[in-house]
C-alpha positions as CSV (number, residue, x, y, z in Angstrom):
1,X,200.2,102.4,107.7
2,X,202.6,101.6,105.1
3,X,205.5,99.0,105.2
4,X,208.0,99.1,102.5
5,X,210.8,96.5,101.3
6,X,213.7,96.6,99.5
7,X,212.9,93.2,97.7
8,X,210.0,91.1,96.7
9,X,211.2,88.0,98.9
10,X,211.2,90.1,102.1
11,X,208.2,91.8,101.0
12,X,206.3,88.4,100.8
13,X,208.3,87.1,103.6
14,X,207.1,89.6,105.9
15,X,203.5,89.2,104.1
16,X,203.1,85.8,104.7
17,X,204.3,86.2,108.7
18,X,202.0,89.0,109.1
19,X,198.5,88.0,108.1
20,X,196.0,86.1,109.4
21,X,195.1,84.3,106.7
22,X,194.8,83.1,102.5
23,X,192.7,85.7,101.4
24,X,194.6,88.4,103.7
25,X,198.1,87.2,102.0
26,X,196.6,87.1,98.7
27,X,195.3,90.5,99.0
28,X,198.7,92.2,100.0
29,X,200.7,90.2,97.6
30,X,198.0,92.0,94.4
31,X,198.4,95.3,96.4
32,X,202.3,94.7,96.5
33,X,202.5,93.8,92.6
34,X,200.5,96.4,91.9
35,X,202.6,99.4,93.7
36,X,205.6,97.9,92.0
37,X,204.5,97.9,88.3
38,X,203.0,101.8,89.3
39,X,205.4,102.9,91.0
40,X,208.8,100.9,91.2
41,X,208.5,100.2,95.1
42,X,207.9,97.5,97.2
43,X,205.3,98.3,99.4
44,X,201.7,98.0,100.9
45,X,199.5,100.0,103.0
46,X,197.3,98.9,105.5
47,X,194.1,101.7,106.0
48,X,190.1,101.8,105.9
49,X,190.8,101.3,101.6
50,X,191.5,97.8,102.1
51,X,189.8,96.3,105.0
52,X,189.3,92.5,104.0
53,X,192.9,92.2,105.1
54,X,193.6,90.8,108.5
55,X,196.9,90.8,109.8
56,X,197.8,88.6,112.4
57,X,197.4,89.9,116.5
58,X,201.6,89.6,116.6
59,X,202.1,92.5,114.4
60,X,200.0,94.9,116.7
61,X,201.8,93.1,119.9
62,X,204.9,94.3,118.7
């Protein structure tokens, strides 16, 4: 899955209400760095690649 932003605040907004925990947000805010100095978008994928993220239970209720 992959959830894009049009800014870095909403991006880390939405980061930091999503996860489960420190290491989870820490994890997404590299990956979402990372995709912008590659590739000029805000954005980060959740998949098998990165599974020592945990997002929280909410964002699969919704």
């Amino acid at each position: 899955m992959k959830v894009s932003f049009e800014t870095r605040l909403e991006a880390i907004d939405w980061i930091a209400q999503n996860v489960a925990d420190e290491k989870s947000f820490e994890s997404l805010r590299e990956q979402l760095n990372y995709n912008f100095i590659y590739n000029g978008e805000f954005y980060v994928n959740f998949d098998d690649d990165n599974p020592e993220v945990n997002l929280s239970d909410e964002l699969w209720d919704n």
